[in-house]
C-alpha positions as CSV (number, residue, x, y, z in Angstrom):
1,X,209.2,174.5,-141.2
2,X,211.7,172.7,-143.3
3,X,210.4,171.6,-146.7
4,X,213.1,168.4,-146.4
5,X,213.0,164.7,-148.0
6,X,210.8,162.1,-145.7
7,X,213.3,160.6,-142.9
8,X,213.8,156.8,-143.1
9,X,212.4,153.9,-140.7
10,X,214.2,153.7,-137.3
11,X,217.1,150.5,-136.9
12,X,220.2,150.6,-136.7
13,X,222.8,152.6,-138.7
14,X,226.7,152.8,-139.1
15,X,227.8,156.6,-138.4
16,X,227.4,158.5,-141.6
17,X,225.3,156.4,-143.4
18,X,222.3,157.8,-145.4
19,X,223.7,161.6,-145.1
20,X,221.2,164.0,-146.6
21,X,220.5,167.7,-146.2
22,X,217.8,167.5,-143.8
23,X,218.0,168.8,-140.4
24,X,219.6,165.6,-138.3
25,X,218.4,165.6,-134.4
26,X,220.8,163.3,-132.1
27,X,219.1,161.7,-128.8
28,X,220.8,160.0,-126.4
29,X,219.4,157.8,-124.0
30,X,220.6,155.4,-121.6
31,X,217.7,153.7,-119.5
32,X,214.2,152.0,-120.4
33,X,211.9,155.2,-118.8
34,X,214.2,157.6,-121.2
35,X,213.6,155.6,-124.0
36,X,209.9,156.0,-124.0
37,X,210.1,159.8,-123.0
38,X,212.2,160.1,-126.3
39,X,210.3,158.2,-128.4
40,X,207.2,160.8,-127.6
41,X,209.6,163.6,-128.1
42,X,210.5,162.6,-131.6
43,X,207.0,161.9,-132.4
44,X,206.2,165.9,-131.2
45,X,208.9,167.3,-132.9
46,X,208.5,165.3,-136.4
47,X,204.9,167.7,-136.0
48,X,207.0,170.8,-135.3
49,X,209.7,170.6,-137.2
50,X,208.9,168.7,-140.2
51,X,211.0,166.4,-142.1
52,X,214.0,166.0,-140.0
53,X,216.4,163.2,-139.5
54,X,217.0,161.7,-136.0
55,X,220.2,159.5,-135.1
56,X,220.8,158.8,-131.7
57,X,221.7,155.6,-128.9
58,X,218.7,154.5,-127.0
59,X,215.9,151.4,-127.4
60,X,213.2,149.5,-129.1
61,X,210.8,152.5,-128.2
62,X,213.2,154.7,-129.9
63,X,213.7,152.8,-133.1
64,X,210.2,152.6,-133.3
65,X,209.6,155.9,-133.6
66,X,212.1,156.3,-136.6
67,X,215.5,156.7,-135.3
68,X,218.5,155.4,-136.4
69,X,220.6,153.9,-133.8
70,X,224.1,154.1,-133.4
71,X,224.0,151.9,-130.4
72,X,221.4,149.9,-128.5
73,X,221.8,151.0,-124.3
74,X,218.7,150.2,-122.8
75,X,219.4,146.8,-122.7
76,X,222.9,147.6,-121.0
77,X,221.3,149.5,-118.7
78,X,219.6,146.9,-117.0
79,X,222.0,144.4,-116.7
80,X,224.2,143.7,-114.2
81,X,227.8,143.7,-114.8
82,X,230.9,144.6,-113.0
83,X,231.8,148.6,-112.4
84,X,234.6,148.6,-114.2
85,X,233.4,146.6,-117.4
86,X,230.6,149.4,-117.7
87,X,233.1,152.2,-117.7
88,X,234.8,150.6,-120.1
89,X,231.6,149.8,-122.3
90,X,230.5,153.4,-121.8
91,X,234.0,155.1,-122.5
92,X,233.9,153.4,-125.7
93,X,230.1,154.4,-126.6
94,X,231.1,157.8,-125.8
95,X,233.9,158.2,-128.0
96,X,231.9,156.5,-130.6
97,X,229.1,159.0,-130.3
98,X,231.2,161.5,-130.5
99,X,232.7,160.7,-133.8
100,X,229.3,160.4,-135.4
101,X,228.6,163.6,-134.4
102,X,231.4,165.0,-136.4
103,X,230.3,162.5,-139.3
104,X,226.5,162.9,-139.2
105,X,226.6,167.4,-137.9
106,X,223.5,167.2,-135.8
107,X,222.0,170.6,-135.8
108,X,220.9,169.7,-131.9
109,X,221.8,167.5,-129.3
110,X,218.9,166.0,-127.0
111,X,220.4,164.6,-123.8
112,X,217.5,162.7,-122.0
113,X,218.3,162.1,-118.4
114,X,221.3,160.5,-117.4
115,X,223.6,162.6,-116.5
116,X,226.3,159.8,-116.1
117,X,226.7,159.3,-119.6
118,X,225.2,162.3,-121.1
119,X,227.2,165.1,-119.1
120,X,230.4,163.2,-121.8
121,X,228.1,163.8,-124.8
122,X,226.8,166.9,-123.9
123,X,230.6,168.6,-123.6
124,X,231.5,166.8,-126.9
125,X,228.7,168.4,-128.6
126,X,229.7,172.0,-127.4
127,X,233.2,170.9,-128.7
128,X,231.9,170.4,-132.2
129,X,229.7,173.6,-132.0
130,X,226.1,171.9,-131.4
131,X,223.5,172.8,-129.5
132,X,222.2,171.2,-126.6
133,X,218.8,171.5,-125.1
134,X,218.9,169.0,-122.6
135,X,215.3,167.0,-122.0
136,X,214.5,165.8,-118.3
137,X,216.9,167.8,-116.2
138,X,219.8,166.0,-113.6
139,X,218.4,166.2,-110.0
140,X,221.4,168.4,-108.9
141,X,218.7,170.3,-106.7
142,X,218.8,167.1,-104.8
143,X,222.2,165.5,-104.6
144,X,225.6,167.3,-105.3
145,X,223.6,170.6,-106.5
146,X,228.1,171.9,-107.6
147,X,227.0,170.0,-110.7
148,X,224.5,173.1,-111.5
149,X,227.8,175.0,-112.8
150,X,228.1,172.0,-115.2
151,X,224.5,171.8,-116.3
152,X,225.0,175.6,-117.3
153,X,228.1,175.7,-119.2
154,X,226.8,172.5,-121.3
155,X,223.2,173.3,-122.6
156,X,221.7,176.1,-124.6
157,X,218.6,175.2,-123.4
158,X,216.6,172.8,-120.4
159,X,213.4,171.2,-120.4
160,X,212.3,170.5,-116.8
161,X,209.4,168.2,-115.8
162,X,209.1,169.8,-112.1
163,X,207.5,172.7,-111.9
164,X,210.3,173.7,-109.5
165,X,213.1,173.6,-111.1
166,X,212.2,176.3,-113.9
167,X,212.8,178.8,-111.0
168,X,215.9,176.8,-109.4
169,X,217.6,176.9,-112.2
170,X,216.8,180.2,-113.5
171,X,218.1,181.7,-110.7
172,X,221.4,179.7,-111.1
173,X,221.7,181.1,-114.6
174,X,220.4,177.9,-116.4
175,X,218.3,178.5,-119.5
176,X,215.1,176.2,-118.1
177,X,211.7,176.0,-119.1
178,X,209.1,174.0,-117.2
179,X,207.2,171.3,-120.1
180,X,205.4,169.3,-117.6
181,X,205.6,165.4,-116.6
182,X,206.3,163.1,-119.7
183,X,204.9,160.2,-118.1
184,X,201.2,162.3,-117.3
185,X,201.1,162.9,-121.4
186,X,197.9,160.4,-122.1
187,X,196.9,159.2,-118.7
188,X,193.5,158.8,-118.1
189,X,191.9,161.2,-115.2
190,X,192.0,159.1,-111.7
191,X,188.8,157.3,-110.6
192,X,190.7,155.8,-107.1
193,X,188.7,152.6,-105.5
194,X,187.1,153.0,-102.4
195,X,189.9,152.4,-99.2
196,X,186.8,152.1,-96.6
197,X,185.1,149.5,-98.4
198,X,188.7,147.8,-99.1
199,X,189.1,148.4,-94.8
200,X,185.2,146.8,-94.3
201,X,186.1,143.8,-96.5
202,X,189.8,143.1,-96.5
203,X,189.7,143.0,-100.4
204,X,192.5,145.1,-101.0
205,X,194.1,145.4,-104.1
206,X,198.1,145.9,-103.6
207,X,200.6,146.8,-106.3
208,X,204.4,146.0,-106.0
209,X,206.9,147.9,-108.3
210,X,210.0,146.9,-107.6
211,X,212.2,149.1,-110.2
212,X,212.6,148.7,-114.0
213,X,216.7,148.0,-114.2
214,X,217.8,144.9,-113.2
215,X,220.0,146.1,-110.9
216,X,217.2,147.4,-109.1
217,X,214.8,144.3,-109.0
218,X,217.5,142.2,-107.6
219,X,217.8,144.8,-104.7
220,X,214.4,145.1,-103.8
221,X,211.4,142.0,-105.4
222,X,213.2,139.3,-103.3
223,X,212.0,141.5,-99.9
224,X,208.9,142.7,-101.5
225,X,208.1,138.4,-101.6
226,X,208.8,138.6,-98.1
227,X,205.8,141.5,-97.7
228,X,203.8,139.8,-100.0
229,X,203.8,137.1,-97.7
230,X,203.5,138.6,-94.6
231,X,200.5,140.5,-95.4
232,X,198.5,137.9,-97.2
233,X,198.5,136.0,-93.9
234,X,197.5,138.9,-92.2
235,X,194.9,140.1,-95.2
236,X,193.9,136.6,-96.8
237,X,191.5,138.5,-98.9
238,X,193.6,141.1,-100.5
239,X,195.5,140.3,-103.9
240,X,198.8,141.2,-105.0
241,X,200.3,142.4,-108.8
242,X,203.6,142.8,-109.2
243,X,204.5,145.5,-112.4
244,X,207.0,144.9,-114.2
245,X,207.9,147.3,-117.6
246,X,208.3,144.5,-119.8
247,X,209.4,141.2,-120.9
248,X,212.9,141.5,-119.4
249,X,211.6,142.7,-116.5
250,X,209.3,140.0,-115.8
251,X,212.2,137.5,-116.1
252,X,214.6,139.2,-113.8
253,X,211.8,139.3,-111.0
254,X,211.6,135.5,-112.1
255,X,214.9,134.7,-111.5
256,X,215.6,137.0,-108.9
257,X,213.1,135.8,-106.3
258,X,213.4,132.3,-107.9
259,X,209.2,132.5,-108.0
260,X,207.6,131.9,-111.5
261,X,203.8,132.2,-109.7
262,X,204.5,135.2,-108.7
263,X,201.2,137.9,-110.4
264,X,202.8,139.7,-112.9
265,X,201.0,142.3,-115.1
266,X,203.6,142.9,-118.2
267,X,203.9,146.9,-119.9
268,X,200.5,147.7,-117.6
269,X,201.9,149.9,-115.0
270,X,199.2,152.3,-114.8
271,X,196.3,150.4,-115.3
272,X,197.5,148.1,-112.3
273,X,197.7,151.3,-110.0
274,X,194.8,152.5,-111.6
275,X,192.5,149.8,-109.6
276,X,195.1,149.6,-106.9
277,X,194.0,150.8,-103.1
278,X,198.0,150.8,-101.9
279,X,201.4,150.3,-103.3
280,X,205.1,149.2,-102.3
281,X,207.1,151.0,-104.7
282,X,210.9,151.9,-105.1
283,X,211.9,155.2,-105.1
284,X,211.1,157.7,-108.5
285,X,209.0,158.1,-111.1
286,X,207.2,155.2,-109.9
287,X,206.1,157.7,-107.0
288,X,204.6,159.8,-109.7
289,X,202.6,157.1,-111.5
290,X,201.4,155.9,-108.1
291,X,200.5,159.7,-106.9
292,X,199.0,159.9,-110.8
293,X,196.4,157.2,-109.5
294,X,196.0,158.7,-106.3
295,X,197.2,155.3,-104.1
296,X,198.7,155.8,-100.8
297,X,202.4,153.8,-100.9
298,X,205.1,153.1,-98.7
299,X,208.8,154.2,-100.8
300,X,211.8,152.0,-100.5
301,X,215.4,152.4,-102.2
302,X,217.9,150.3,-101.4
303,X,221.6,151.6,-100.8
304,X,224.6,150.0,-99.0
305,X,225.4,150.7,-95.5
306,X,229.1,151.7,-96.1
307,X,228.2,153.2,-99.6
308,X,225.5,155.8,-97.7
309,X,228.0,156.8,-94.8
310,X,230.9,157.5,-96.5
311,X,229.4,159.0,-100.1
312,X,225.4,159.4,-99.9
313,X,225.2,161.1,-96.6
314,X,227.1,163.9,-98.1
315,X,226.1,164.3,-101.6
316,X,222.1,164.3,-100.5
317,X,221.1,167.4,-99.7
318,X,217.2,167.3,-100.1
319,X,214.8,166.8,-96.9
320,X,213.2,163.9,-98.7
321,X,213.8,161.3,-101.1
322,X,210.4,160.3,-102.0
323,X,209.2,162.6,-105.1
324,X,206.0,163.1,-104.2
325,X,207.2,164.1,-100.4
326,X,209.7,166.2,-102.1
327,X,206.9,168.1,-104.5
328,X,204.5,168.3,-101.5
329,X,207.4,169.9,-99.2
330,X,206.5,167.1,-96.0
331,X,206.2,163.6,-95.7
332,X,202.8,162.7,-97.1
333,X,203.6,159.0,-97.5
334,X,206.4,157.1,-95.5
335,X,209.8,156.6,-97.3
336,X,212.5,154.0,-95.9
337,X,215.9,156.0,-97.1
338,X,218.4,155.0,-96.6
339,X,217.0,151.5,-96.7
340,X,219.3,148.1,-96.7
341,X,216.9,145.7,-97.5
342,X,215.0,144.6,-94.4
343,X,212.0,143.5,-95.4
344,X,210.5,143.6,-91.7
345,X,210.5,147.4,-92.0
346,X,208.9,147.8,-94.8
347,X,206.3,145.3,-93.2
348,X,206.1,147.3,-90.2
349,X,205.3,150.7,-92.4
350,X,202.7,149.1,-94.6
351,X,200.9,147.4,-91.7
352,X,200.4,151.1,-89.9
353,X,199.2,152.6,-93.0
354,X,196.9,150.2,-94.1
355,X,195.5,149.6,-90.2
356,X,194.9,153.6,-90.4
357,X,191.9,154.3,-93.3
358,X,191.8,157.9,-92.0
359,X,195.7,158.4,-92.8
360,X,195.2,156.6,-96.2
361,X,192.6,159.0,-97.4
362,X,195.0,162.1,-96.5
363,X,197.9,160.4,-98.2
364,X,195.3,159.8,-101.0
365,X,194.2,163.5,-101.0
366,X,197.3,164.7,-101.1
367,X,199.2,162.8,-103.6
368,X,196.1,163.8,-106.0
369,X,197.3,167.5,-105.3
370,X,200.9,167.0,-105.7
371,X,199.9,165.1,-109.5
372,X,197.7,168.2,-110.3
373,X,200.3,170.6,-111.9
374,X,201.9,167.8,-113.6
375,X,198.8,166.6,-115.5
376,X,198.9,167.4,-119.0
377,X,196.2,168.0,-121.8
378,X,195.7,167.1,-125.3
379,X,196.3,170.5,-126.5
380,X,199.5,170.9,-124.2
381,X,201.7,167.6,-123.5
382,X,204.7,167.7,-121.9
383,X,206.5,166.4,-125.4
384,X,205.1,169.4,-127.5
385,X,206.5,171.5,-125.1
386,X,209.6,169.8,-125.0
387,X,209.6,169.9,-128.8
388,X,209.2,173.8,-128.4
389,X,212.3,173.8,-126.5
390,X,214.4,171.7,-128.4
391,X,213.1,173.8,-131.9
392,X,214.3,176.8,-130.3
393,X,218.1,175.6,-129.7
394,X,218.4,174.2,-133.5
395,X,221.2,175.3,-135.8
396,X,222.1,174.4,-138.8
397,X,225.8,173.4,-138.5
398,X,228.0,176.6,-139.3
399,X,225.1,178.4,-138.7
């Protein structure tokens, strides 16, 4: 336990600013999911660690929780710019990073997700002799699994949040540890409405989760209109929620499907798939928080023709796509991937599933078993356990 001076509020802060003694934590984030998975981890490791400092790039979630930004990136994240203006952006942020690194000697650096970006920070840190413990590992188990090589020579330490990959990348040399599923850390236990009462009535309750980047919505909320529409005429009793992660969200599906009736619930994901009988969803973590709630779904992910056949056909090398068909090892709900944006296929899919109560109540069942070892208890959240791991890789610089 350090016996340091109390860190300062979170905002933002020029590189070297406020130096103290105090053990400094860097996290860098890139998206709006990371942002709130870091803002948790901070929280557990302010209990475990005491008074430290943490500097870092992220979001509002982040500088809530006390950290001192260098940069703001979630917002960046989700807009949509051209390719070569981001690399530029993010070449500069990288360099920058790195320069407060040498300026504020960070006894660890926390890489959260993105690979993209944080592979660059990652190998500056090991330049400048700081540790990294690396905090919701790259998927390289299921696209170009070379980068594995990478993942090991940069971190001193991984926290996973698949029960998996502990074992994949043990045996691949990679220092992992399995933490458990950040976004599990506080939900309540699922009470799932009834499907044949739902079937018997037509009342069903439908969410829509078309992606939290903006990037994303544009791809995929103009066709979930489309099956929004389609199925009201075919259900007129069921009701439809879109969920959008926040404010900036809810305006890009605004403007994106040029609809402002559209049912939004704002920052309430999980309490709209809490009372949800079936879900549309993109492909991800939203598959989790659906499979958290126990609601059958149909999984799209919109890619481009000639991008999939001449780069995604070869770097995929996992069976599934889907999460939760990944974790249960077959297809327990259907996924449409490689997907172009058809919104007659999704359609199709939803109107087979939700015309079949018997196959909704084993796609039911057995997301509810894929969720169970991800769950998480008061006494043992994923972010204490993360904490653990990033505790362990600290050093004091020259140490």
């Amino acid at each position: 336990m350090f016996a340091l001076a109390r860190p300062g509020g979170g905002g933002y802060v020029l590189p070297g600013q406020g130096m103290s003694d105090r053990p400094t934590i860097l996290i860098t984030v890139a998206e709006a999911s990371a942002d709130a998975h870091a803002a948790g981890l901070v929280e557990a490791l302010r209990r475990r660690v005491g008074e430290a400092r943490f500097v870092g790039i992220g979001g509002a979630r982040m500088a809530a929780a006390g950290v001192e930004l260098i940069a703001e990136t979630v917002g960046r994240a989700s807009m949509i710019t051209g390719p070569f203006r981001q690399l530029a952006y993010y070449w500069r942020l990288i360099r920058r990073v790195a320069r407060a690194m040498g300026d504020h000697r960070p006894w660890v650096h926390v890489p959260v997700d993105a690979p993209a970006m944080n592979w660059h920070l990652a190998r500056a840190a090991r330049r400048r002799d700081v540790p990294v413990a690396y905090y919701i590992a790259p998927q390289v188990w299921a696209w170009a699994p070379w980068r594995v090589g990478k993942l090991r020579r940069l971190t001193d330490a991984v926290a996973c949040i698949l029960p998996f990959e502990e074992d994949y990348l043990r045996r691949r040399g990679v220092n992992a540890h399995f933490v458990g599923h950040p976004l599990f850390d506080g939900l309540p236990p699922p009470d799932p409405p009834d499907l044949a009462a739902a079937a018997a009535s037509g009342r069903w309750r439908i969410a829509l989760l078309p992606g939290s980047r903006e990037g994303e919505i544009a791809d995929h909320a103009p066709a979930m209109v489309e099956v929004m529409e389609a199925l009201s005429s075919r259900l007129p009793s069921a009701t439809f929620t879109f969920a959008a992660v926040d404010g900036r969200a809810a305006e890009t599906l605004a403007r994106v499907t040029a609809r402002a009736d559209l049912p939004v619930e704002v920052g309430r994901t999980a309490s709209v798939l809490a009372g949800s009988h079936f879900a549309v969803t993109v492909s991800g973590t939203a598959t989790l928080a659906a499979a958290a709630f126990g609601v059958p779904m149909v999984v799209v992910y919109r890619v481009s023709r000639v991008g999939y056949a001449l780069v995604g056909r070869w770097l995929v090398r996992s069976r599934h796509i889907a999460l939760v068909n990944i974790l249960a090892g077959r297809e327990v709900v259907p996924e449409l991937m490689p997907w172009h944006g058809s919104a007659g296929e999704v359609i199709g899919a939803c109107e087979a599933l939700l015309g079949d109560v018997g196959a909704l109540a084993r796609a039911r069942a057995a997301l509810l078993d894929v969720a169970e070892p991800l769950r998480t208890t008061a006494s043992s959240r994923a972010a204490d356990r993360a904490a653990e791991v990033v505790a362990g890789a600290m050093r004091a610089p020259g140490g």
